[in-house]
C-alpha positions as CSV (number, residue, x, y, z in Angstrom):
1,X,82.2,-65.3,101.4
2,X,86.0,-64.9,100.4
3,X,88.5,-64.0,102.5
4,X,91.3,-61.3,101.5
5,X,94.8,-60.7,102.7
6,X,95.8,-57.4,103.0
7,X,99.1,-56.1,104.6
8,X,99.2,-52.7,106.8
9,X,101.2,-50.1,105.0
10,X,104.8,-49.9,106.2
11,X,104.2,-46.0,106.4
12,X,102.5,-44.3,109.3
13,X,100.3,-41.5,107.4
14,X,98.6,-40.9,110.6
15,X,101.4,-39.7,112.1
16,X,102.7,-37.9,109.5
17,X,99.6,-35.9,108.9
18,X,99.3,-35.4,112.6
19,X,102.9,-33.6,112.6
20,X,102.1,-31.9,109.2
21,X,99.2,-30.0,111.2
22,X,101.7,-29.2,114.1
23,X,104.3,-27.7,111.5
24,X,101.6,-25.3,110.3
25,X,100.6,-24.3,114.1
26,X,104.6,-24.0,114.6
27,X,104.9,-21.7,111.6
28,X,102.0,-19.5,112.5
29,X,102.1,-18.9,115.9
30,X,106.1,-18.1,115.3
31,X,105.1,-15.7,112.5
32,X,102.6,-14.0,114.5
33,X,105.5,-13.8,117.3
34,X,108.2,-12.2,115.7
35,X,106.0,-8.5,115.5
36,X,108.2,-5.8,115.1
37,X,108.4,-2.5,116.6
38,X,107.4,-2.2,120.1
39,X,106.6,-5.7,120.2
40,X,109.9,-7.5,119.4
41,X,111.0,-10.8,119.9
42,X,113.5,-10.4,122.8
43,X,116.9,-9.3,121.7
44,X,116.4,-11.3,118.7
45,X,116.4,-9.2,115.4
46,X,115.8,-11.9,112.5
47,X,112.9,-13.7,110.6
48,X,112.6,-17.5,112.6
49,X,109.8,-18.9,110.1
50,X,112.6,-19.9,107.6
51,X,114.4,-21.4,109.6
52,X,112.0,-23.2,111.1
53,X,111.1,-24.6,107.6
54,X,114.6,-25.7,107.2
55,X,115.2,-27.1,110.9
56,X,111.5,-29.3,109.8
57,X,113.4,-30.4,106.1
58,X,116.6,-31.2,107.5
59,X,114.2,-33.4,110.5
60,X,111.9,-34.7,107.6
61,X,115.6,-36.3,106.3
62,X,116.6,-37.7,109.6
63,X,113.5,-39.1,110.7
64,X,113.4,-40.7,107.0
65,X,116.8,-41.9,108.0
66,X,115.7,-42.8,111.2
67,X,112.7,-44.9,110.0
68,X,115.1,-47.2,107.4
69,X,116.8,-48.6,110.4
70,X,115.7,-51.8,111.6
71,X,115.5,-53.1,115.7
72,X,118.6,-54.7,115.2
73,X,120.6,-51.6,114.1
74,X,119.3,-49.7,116.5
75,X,120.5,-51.6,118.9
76,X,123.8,-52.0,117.6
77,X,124.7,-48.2,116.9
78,X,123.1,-47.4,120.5
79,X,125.7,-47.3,123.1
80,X,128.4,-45.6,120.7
81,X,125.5,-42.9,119.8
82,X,125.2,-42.6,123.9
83,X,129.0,-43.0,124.4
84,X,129.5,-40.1,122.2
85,X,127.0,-38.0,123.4
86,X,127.7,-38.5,127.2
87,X,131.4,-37.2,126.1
88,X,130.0,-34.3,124.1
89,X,128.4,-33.8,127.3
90,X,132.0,-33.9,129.4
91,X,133.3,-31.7,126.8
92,X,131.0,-28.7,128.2
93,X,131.2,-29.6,131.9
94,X,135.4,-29.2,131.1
95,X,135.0,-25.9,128.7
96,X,133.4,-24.6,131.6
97,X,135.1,-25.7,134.2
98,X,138.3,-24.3,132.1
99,X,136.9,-20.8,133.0
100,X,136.7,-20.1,129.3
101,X,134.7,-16.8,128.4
102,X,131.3,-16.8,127.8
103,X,131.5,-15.9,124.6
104,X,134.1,-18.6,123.6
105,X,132.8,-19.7,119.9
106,X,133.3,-23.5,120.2
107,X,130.6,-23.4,123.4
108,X,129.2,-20.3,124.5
109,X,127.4,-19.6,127.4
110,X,123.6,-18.4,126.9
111,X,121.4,-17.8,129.9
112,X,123.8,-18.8,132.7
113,X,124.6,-22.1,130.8
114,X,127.1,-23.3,128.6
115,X,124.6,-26.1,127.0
116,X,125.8,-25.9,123.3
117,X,128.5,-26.2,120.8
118,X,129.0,-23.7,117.9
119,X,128.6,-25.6,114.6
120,X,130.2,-23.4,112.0
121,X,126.8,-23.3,109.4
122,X,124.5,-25.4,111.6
123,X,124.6,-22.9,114.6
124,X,124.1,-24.1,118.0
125,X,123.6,-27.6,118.6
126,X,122.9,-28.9,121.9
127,X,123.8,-32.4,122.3
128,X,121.3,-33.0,125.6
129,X,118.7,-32.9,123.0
130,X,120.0,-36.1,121.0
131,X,120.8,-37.2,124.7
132,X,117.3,-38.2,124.6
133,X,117.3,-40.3,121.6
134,X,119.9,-42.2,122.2
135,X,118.8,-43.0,126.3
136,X,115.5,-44.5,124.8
137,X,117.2,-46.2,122.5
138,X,119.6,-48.0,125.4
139,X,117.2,-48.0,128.0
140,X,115.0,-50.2,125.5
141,X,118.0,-51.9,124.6
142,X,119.3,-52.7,127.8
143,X,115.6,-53.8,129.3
144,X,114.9,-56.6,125.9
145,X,118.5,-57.9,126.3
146,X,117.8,-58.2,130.5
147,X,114.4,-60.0,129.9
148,X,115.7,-62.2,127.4
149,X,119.0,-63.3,129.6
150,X,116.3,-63.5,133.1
151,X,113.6,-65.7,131.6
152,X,112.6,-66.8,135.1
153,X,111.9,-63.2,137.1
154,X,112.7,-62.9,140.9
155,X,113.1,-59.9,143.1
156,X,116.4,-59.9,142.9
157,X,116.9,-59.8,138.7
158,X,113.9,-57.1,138.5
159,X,116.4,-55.3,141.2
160,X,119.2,-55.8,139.0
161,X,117.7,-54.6,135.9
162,X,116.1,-51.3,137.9
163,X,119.7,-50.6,138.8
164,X,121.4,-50.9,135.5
165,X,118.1,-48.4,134.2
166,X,119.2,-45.8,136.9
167,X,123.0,-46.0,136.2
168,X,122.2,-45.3,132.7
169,X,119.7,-42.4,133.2
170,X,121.7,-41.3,136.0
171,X,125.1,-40.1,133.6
172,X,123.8,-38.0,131.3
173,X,121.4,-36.5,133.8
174,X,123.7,-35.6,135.9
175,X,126.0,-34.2,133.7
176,X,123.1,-32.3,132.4
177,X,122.1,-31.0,136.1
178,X,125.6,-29.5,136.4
179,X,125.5,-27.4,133.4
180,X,123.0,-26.3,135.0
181,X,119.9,-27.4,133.1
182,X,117.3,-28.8,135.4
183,X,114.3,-28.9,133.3
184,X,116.1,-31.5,131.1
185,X,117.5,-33.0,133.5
186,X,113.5,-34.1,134.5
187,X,112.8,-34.8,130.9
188,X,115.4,-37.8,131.7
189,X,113.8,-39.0,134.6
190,X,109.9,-39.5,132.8
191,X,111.8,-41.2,130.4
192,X,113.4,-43.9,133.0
193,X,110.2,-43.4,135.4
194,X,108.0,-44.4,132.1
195,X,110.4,-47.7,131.0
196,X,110.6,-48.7,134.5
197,X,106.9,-48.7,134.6
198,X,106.3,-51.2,131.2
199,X,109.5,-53.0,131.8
200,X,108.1,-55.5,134.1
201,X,109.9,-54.9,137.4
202,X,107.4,-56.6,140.0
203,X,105.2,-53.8,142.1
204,X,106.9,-55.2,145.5
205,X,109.6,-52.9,144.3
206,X,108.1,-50.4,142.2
207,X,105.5,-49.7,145.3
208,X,107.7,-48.9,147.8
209,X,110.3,-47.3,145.5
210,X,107.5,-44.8,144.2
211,X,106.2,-44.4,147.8
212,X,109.9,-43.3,148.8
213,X,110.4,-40.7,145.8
214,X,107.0,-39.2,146.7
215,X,107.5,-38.6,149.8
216,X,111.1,-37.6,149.5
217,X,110.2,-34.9,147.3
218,X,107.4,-33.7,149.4
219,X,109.9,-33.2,152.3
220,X,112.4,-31.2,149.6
221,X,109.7,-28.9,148.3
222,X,108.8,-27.8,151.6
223,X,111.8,-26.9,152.7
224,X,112.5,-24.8,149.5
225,X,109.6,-23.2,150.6
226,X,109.7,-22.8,154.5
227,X,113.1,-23.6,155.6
228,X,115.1,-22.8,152.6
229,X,117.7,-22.1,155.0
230,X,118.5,-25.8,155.3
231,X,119.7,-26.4,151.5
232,X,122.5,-23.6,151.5
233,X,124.8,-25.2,149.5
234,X,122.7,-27.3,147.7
235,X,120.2,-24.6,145.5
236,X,121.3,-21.3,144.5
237,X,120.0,-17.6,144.7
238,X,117.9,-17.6,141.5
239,X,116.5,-21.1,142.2
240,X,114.9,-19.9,145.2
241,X,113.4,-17.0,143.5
242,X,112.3,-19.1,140.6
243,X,110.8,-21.5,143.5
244,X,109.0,-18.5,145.1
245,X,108.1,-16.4,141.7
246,X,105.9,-19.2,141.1
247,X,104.3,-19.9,144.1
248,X,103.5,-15.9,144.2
249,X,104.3,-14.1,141.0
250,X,103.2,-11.0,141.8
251,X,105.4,-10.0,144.3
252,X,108.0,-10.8,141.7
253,X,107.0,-9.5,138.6
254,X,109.6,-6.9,138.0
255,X,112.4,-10.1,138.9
256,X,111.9,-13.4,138.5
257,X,108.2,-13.4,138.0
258,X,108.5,-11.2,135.6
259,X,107.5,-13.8,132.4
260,X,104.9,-16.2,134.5
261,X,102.9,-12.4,134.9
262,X,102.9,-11.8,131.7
263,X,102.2,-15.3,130.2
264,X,99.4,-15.3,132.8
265,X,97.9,-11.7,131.4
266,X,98.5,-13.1,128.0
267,X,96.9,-16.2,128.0
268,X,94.2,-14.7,130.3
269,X,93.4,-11.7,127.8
270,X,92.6,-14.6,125.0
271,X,89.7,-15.7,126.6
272,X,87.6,-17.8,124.6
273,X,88.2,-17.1,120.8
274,X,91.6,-15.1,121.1
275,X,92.4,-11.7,119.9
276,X,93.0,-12.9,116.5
277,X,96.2,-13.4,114.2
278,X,98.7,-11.1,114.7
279,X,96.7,-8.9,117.0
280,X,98.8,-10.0,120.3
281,X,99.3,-7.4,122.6
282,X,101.2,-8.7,125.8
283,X,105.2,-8.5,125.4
284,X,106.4,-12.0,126.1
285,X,110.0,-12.6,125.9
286,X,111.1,-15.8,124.1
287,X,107.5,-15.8,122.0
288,X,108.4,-17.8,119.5
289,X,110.0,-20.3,121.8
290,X,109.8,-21.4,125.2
291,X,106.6,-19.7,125.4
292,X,104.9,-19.8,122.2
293,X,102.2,-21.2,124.1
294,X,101.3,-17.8,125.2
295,X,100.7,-16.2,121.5
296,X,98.5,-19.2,120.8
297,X,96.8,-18.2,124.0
298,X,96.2,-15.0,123.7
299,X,95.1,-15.1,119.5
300,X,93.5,-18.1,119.1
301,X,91.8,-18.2,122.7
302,X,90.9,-21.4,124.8
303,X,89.7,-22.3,121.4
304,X,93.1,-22.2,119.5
305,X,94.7,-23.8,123.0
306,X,92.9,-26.9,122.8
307,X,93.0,-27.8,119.3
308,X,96.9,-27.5,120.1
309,X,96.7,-29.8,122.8
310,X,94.3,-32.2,120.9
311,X,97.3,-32.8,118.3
312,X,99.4,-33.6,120.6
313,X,97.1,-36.1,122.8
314,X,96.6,-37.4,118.9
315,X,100.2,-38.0,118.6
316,X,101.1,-39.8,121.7
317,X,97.7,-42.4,121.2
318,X,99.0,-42.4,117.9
319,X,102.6,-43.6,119.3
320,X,100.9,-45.5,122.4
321,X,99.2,-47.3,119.6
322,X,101.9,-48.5,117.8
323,X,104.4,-49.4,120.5
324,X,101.3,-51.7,121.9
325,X,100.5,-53.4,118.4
326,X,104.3,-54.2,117.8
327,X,105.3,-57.7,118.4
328,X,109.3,-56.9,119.5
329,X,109.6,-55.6,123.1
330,X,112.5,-53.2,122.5
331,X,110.2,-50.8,120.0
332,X,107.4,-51.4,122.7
333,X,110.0,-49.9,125.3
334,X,111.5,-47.0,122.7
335,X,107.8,-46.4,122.2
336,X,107.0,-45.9,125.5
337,X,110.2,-43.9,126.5
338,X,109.2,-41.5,123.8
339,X,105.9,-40.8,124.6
340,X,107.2,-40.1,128.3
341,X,109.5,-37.4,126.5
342,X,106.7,-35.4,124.6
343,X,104.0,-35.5,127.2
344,X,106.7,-34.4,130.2
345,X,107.8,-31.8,127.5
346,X,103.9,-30.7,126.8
347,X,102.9,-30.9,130.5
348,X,106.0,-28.8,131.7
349,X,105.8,-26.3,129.0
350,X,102.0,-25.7,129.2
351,X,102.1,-26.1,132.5
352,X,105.1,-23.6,133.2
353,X,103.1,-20.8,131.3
354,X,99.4,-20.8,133.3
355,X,101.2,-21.0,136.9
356,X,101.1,-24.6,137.0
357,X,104.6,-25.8,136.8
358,X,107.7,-23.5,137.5
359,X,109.3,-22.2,134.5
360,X,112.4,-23.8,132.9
361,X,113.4,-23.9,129.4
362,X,111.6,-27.0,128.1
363,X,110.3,-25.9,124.6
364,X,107.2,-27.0,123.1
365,X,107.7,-30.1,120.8
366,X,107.2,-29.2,117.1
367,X,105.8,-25.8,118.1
368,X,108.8,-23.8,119.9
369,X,110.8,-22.8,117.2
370,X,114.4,-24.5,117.6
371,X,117.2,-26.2,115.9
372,X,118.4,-29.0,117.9
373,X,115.2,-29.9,119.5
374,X,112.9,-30.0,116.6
375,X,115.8,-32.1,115.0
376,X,116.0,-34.4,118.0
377,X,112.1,-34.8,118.2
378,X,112.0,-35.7,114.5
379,X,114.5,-38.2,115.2
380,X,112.4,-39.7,117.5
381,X,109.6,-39.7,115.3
382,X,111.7,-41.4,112.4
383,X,112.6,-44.1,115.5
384,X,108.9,-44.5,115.9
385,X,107.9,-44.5,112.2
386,X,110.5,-47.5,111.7
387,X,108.5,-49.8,113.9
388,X,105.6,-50.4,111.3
389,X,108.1,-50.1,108.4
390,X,110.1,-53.0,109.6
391,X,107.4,-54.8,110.8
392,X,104.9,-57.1,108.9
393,X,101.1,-58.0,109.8
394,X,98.5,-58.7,108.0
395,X,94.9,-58.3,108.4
396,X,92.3,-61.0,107.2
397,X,88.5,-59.6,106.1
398,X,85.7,-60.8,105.1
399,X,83.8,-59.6,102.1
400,X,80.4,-60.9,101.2
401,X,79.9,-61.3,97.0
């Protein structure tokens, strides 16, 4: 019997492949979008599949960039990366509040928000995307460096460190909230609900905490619903109809409803097997993005559906796996803050399109055709991919001769 040393390889192929396979869903489903004549995507007149392929090269780079950094650069570079966002952020809230026209090009305003910057040959970037990177990156920062000053827990330094975790979440997402964007704006909470929860903060806390936030929101969405009278001042016209249009959609279809309906008759009309490729015949506005979902739906059927959702339940075990088998508790937190990013962004976006979840414009990750948040998400996966790359462990076998 001998034994033999062999070292895990320092790239995650797994991975990789798992995101290869998404790319060619992602490129499919937004070819099979983009059908012209009556059956156009929105008010969009262009061919997305190229520049899909070059948002996914230019995110192959970053995240290859991404994975070369080590723990201890990350956490160097991670407060000026936030810093600078947070004021990229600013920078929006005052072009708006300016009163500049909609149309100004440094940051115009598309669907009732001024969320991006005009990047003269990049095109719209919107900085709550990399918003996200950069939080995981300090909230994991800020949670090792705590644990490692507070060797001895009490109530009081778990208290502490669950303050400092909502201050930082707390910026960006509410700058975010007032642009308005509220569906990011949650994205950022999973994130600090899902570090808070592997961070260690004792359950005495976490309990009642939870408890209060549950029931809190319980109260709120039943007054939206029954006595929206009470939040005048607090929600707007079109967030009540968005609130109601998905608790009844039907009675709203020609309004706010008006895209749940037709997800519903397009996902619905898929049935098992779909209607096959490019043989979509519900108009969905925003096919080839926010609800790209919906074309999968309808031409690939339940069957097409869950093979989707399989890759990405692959993915996050895939990421779950690796923040768990790392020895360095600040990947262990990234880790975990990123796989509260993509399953929020899966459950909402999924959700949002069968009736489940009220619609907001969270895209589906490597799917939705988009610039900055395929770029971001590939970020995110380089961050991940640099936790085996910079970390050694070997494996010890057996082989009988």
């Amino acid at each position: 019997m001998t034994t033999s040393k062999k070292t895990i390889p320092k790239i995650d192929y797994g991975i990789i492949l798992t995101l290869m396979l998404m790319a060619l869903v992602s490129l499919i489903a937004i070819y099979s979008a983009q059908k012209t004549g009556q059956y156009k995507v929105g008010e969009h007149n262009m061919n997305f599949v190229p520049k899909q392929i070059q948002w996914y090269v230019i995110g192959s780079v970053a995240a290859y960039v991404m994975m070369r950094f080590d723990s201890d650069q990350l956490k160097k570079v991670s407060w000026y990366a936030y810093g600078i966002c947070a004021f990229s952020l600013l920078g929006l809230l005052a072009i708006d509040a300016l009163h500049f026209p909609k149309e100004f090009f440094l940051a115009p305003e598309r669907n009732g928000a001024r969320s991006w910057y005009q990047i003269p040959g990049a095109g719209l970037i919107q900085p709550a995307e990399f918003m996200k990177i950069f939080l995981i990156m300090v909230l994991a920062k800020v949670t090792s460096g705590h644990h490692v000053k507070f060797v001895h827990k009490t109530l009081k330094s778990d208290f502490w460190l669950l303050i400092k975790l909502s201050v930082v979440t707390g910026v960006p997402a509410l700058l975010i909230l007032k642009q308005p964007d509220l569906g990011t704006a949650l994205v950022f909470i999973a994130i600090l609900l899902a570090v808070i929860l592997v961070s260690g903060i004792s359950w005495k806390i976490l309990v009642p905490l939870f408890t209060v936030c549950g029931i809190v929101g319980s109260v709120l969405l039943y007054i939206a619903i029954y006595h929206h009278e009470l939040l005048q001042g607090v929600l707007e016209g079109h967030q009540y109809k968005r609130i109601y249009s998905w608790l009844d959609p039907w009675n709203f279809r020609t309004d706010e409803g008006y895209q749940l309906v037709n997800a519903l008759q397009s996902i619905g009309s898929g049935m098992t097997t779909g209607k096959g490729f490019y043989n979509g015949e519900v108009y969905m506005p925003e096919s080839h993005s926010d609800f790209i979902f919906t074309t999968i739906g309808e031409e690939f059927g339940f069957v097409g559906a869950s093979i989707v959702i399989s890759l990405f339940f692959l993915l996050i075990y895939q990421i779950t796996k690796t923040g768990l088998d790392t020895k360095n508790p600040f990947y262990s937190y990234m880790c975990a803050g990123v796989v509260a990013m993509i399953a929020f962004h899966v459950f909402q976006n999924i959700g949002m399109t069968i009736g489940l979840m009220p619609i907001t414009g969270i895209p589906l990750p490597f799917i939705s055709y988009g610039g900055s948040g395929l770029l971001a998400n590939m970020m995110v996966i380089g961050i991940v991919l640099s936790v085996r790359y910079h970390y050694k462990r070997y494996m010890f076998a057996s082989d009988e001769e």
